[in-house]
Every structure is written in structure tokens, then in C-alpha cells.
C-alpha positions in Angstrom: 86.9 105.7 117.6 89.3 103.6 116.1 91.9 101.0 117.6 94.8 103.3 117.8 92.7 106.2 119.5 91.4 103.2 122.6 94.2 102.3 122.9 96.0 105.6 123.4 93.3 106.4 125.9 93.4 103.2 128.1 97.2 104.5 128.2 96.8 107.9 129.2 93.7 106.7 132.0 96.5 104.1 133.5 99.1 106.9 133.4 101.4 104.8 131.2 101.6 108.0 128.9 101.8 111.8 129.8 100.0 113.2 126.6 100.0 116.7 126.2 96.7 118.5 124.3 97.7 120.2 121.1 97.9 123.5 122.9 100.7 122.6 125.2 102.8 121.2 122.7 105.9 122.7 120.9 105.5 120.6 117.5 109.3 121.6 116.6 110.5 121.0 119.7 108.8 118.2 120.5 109.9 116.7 116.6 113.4 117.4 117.1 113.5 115.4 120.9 111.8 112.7 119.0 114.2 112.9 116.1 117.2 112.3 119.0 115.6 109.7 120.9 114.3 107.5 117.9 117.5 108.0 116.0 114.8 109.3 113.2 115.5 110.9 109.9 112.9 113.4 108.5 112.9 113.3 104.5 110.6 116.2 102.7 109.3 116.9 99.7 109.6 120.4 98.0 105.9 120.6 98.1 105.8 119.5 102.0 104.4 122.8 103.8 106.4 125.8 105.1 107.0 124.0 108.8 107.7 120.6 107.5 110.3 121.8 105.4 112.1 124.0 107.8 112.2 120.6 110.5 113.2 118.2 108.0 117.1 117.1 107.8 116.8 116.5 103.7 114.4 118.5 101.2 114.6 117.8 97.6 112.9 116.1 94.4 112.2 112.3 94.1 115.5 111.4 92.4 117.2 113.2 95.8 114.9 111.6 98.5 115.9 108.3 96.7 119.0 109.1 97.0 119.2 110.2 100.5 117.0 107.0 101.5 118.9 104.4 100.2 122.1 105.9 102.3 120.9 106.8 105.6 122.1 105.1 108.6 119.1 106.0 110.9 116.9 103.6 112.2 113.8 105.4 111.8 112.9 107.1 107.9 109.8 109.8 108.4 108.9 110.4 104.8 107.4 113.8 104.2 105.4 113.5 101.1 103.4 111.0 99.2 102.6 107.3 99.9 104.8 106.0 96.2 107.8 107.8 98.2 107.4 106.1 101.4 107.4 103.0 99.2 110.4 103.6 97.6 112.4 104.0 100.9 110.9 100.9 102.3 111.8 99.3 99.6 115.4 100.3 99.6 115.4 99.9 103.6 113.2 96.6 104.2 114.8 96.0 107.6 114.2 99.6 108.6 110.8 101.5 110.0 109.2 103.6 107.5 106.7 106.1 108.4 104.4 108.8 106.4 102.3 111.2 108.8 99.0 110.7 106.5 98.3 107.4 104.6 96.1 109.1 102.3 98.8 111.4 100.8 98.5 109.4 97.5 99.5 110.4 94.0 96.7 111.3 91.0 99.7 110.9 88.8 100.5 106.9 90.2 96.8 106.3 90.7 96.3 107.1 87.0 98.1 103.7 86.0 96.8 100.4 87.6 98.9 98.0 87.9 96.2 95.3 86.2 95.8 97.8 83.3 99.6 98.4 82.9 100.2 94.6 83.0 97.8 94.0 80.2 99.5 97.2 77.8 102.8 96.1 78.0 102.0 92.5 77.3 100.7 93.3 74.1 103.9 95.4 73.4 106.4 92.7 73.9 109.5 94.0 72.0 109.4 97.0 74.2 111.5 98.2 77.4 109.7 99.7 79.7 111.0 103.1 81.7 108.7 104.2 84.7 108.6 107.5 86.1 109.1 107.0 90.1 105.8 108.1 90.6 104.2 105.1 90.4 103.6 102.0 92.5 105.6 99.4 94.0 103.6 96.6 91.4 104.1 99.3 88.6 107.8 99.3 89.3 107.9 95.3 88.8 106.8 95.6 85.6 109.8 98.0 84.9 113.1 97.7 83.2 114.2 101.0 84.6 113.1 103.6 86.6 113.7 107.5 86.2 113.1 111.0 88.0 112.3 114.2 85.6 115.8 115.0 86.7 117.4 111.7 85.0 115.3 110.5 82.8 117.0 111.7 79.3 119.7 110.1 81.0 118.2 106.9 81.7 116.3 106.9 78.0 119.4 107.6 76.7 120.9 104.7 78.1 119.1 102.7 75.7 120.2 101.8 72.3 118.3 104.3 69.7 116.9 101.2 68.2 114.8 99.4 71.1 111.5 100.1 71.5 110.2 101.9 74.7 107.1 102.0 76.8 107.2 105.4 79.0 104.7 105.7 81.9 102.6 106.9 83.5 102.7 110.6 82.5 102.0 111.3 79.2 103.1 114.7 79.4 106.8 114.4 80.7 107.0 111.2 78.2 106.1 113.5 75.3 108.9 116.0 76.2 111.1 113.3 76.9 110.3 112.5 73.3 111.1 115.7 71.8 114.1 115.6 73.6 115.8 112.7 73.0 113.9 111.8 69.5 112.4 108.8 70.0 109.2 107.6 69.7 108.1 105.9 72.8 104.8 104.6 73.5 103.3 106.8 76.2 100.7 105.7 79.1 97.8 108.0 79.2 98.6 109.3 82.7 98.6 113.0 84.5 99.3 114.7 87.4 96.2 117.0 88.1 98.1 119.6 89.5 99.9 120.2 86.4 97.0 119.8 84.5 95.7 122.2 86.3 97.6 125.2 84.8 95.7 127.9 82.8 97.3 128.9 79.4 94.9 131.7 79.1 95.8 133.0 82.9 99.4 132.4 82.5 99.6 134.2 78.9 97.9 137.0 80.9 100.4 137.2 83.8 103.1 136.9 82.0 101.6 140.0 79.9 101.5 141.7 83.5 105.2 141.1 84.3 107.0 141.0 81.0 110.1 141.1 82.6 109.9 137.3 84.0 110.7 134.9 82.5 108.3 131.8 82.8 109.8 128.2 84.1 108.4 125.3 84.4 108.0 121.1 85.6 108.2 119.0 82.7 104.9 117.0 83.9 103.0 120.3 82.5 100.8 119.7 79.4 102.9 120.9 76.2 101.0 124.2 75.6 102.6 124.7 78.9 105.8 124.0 78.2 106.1 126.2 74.9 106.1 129.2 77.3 108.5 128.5 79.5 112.3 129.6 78.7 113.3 126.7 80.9 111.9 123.6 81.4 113.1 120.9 84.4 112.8 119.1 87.5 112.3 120.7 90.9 115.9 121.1 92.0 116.2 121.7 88.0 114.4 124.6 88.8 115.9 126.2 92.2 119.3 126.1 89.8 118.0 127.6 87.0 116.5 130.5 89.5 119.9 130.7 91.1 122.1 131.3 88.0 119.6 133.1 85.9 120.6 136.7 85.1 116.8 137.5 85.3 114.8 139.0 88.5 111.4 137.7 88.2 110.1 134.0 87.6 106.8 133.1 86.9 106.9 129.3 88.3 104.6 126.3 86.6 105.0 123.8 89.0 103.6 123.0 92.7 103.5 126.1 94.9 105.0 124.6 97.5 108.6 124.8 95.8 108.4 128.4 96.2 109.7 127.8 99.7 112.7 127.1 98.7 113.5 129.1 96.1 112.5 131.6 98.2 115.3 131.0 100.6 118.1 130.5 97.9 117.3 133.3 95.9 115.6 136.2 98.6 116.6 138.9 96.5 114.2 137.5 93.5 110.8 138.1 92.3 108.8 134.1 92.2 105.4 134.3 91.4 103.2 131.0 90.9 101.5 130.3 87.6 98.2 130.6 87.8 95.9 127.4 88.1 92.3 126.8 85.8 89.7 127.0 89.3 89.8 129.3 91.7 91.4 128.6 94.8 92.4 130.0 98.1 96.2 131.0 96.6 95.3 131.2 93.1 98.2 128.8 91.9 98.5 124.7 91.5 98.3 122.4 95.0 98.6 119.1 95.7 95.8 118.3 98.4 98.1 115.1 98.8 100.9 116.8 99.8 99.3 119.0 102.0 97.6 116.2 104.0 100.7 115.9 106.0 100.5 118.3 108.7 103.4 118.9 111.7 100.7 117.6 114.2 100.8 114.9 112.0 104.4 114.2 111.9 104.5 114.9 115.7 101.8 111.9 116.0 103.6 109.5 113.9 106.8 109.6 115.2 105.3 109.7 119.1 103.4 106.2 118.1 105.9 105.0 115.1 102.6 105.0 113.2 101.3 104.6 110.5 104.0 102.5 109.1 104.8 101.6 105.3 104.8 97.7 104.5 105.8 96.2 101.3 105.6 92.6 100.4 109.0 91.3 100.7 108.8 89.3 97.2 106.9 92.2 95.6 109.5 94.9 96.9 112.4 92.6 96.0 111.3 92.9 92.0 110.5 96.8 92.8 113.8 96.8 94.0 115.5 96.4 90.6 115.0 99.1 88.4 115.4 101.6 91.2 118.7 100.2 91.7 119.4 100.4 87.7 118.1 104.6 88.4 120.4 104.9 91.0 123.5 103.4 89.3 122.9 105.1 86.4 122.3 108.5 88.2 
């Protein structure tokens, strides 16, 4: 048992706290009392689960949740979604409480680029800017002119002159469309997400030869034999927009299931169906098992105990703090 748990149960056996067991409680009534009495905001990602998304006040991509954490004016941020998001808001709010409901939601994608590795790549580089995609970590971002959001970044690359030299990490795949896009030639870090890596060309060629009529969209982090089959290619809200103004009826969607959500809410009368992923698996599309960790009992518990709490260095966060502020300003 660990600290937290003794202590919670020398609580309860002095009668200090009136826990309920899991069975009694109402998680979303229980979230939204605690929301009210901890002046608490709940920030969520797209690929947060069904019930997380429904409680939370803001849902969107990274470049949103940025946004919406460097405004709010609640004392409490609950950050739905991985550990490099929690980070960010912490590092935008130092003097305000950050929580996330599991500290092992991590990233594959920000875990693929250590920060001792990076360090050592762009010093040998040294006429080169470097542009970080935000998922990455808070020592990743100090070594970072600028950082971007699949829905900025041409923006943010653009920003440069054609003729300086770029570094673009850590995923290799969005940096690759990025350089199609733009046409430049930056030096990509060899970094993926596994769940869009995870796509199967062969099942997805296949699917799409089942439903003809849809038309195939996908997240820029997909590999580029992905992305050749998609008649639009963006971010997550990038996506939801797309789906919304689209003449077409049926989408077959490359990116994290849990976006379907969403899309299925602002588009009911449409036909989404989740590209297939290479193993079998209980849904037959791409997961994140990091963003699932977070559960509502989870999110119930963290914001009963204010626990468990992001902490940055406050020198470390105050470099991290830079190029996020360049994203936002330029965004």
C-alpha cells in the first residue's frame, strides 16, 4: 500500500473523511460538485474516453488545449490526456495546480526523442532552427526555437525565412508532410507515434474497396503510404471540419478512435468508420493505451485529493516557456 492509500485510510478510520465505495458514487455528479467547489477546470483530449469528454468544459487538439490553458481563470486545471499536455499547462500556469488522473498517460511519440539524444543532434547542426512538435517534453521544448501543433505548423515553418535551415522533431512522419508542403528540406528526427504507425495499408485499401463511397481522411502523424490515400489530410479539429463541410456521407477516419466521439456528435447524420489498425484488437481500429489510462474514477480521485499533481522546474519551465509563447503569438 502506498503513502497516499495509508493515509486515506487513517482518515476514513478517524472519521475525518466520508468516503463512499465506488458503487455509491455518481462519478458525474460527484465531478461536477467538485468542479464548483474547487473552482476546477476539466481540459480533454479528443481521444479522452466517451465519459470524460462529455464532463469536460473544453475538448479539442493540442494547439486548442494550449490555448484554453494559457487563458483560464480557474484555480484548479484537470488535464484530460497525456503527461507532455499537463506540462504544457503547468508551464503556462506555474502558480496554478495542475492535475492529470494517471501519471502514466505518457506519449510513445515524446518518449521517442530523449532529451540527451536531441541535445547532442542539434549541436552538431548548429546553423539550424529548430521547430518542435508539442508533443514532446518540457527539456525538448528548451532546446526549441519554436513550437507547433499539426494544426499550425505550416504556419509556424512558414514563418521562417525560405533560406534558414531547420531541424523538425520528433515525428518524422508529420515533418515529412510538412516538407512536401511547404518545400523545404528540413532535417527530421526519427520519431513516431505508434498508434499511427499502427495503420494497415493493406486493411485500409480493403475497406475502402468495401465502402467506395467514403472518402478516406486522415492525421498527418500517419506514415506517408497513409497519407496518399486520404483526400484530406489534417489535425484533429482539421478533421471534425473537414467532416462537417464535406458534401460526402461516409468517412473512413486514420487517426485515434477516440475522435469519433466527436464527430459523431457534430455530424449524426454521417457514416465515420475507423481505419483499420495492423494487430488485432478489441475495436479493430488505432488506440492510444495512454490516453485510455485516464478513467472517470480516475478523474473523480484526483480532483477529491488534488492528486497527482504536475511539477515543473521553475528554471527548466521558464526556457520551455518560450517557444510556446512564440506558437501561441503566432497562432
Amino acid at each position: 500500500m502506498d503513502t497516499l492509500d495509508t493515509a486515506k485510510e487513517n482518515m476514513i478510520s478517524k472519521g475525518f473523511l466520508d468516503v463512499k465505495t465506488p458503487e455509491q458514487l455518481n462519478y458525474v455528479e460527484e465531478i461536477v460538485k467538485l468542479k464548483k467547489e474547487k473552482n476546477a477546470v476539466i481540459l480533454a483530449h479528443y481521444y479522452q474516453e466517451e465519459a470524460i469528454q462529455d464532463i469536460a468544459d473544453f475538448v479539442g487538439d493540442s494547439l486548442a488545449l494550449a490555448q484554453e490553458a494559457a487563458k483560464t481563470d480557474a484555480d484548479i486545471i484537470v488535464f484530460a490526456g497525456v503527461h507532455f499536455m499537463a506540462e504544457t499547462a503547468k508551464i503556462l500556469n506555474p502558480k496554478k495546480k495542475v492535475l492529470l488522473p494517471d501519471l502514466k498517460a505518457g506519449c510513445s511519440l515524446a518518449d521517442s526523442c530523449p532529451p540527451a539524444d536531441f541535445k547532442a543532434f542539434k549541436e552538431a547542426h548548429p546553423d539550424h532552427k529548430v521547430v518542435t512538435y508539442i508533443n514532446c517534453s518540457a527539456e525538448i521544448k528548451t532546446l526549441s526555437d519554436v513550437v507547433c501543433t499539426s494544426s499550425n505548423a505550416i504556419k509556424i515553418i512558414e514563418s521562417f525565412p525560405k533560406e534558414q535551415k531547420l531541424i523538425f522533431a520528433p515525428d518524422k512522419n508529420l515533418g515529412d508532410y510538412l516538407n512536401k508542403q511547404t518545400g523545404r528540406d528540413m532535417l527530421l528526427w526519427d520519431g513516431a507515434c505508434m498508434v499511427h504507425e499502427a495503420f494497415s495499408i493493406e486493411k485500409l485499401l480493403d475497406l475502402h474497396n468495401e465502402h467506395p463511397d467514403a472518402e478516406i481522411i486522415a492525421h498527418p502523424e500517419s506514415p506517408s503510404h497513409i497519407l496518399k490515400t486520404a483526400s484530406y489530410i489534417g489535425s484533429t479539429a482539421g478533421l471534425l471540419a473537414y467532416a462537417k463541410k464535406s458534401e460526402k456521407n461516409k468517412f473512413i477516419v486514420a487517426t485515434e478512435a477516440g475522435i469519433l466521439h466527436e464527430m459523431i456528435k457534430q455530424v449524426p447524420e454521417k457514416t465515420l468508420i475507423p481505419a483499420p489498425a495492423e494487430e488485432d484488437n478489441t475495436c479493430a481500429c488505432s488506440e492510444c493505451a495512454y490516453m485510455k489510462l485516464n478513467t472517470m474514477k480516475k478523474l473523480y480521485t484526483c480532483m477529491q485529493y488534488e492528486l497527482p499533481a504536475i511539477d515543473v522546474d521553475e528554471e527548466l519551465a521558464e526556457k520551455a516557456l518560450l517557444p510556446i509563447e512564440r506558437m501561441l503569438s503566432l497562432s
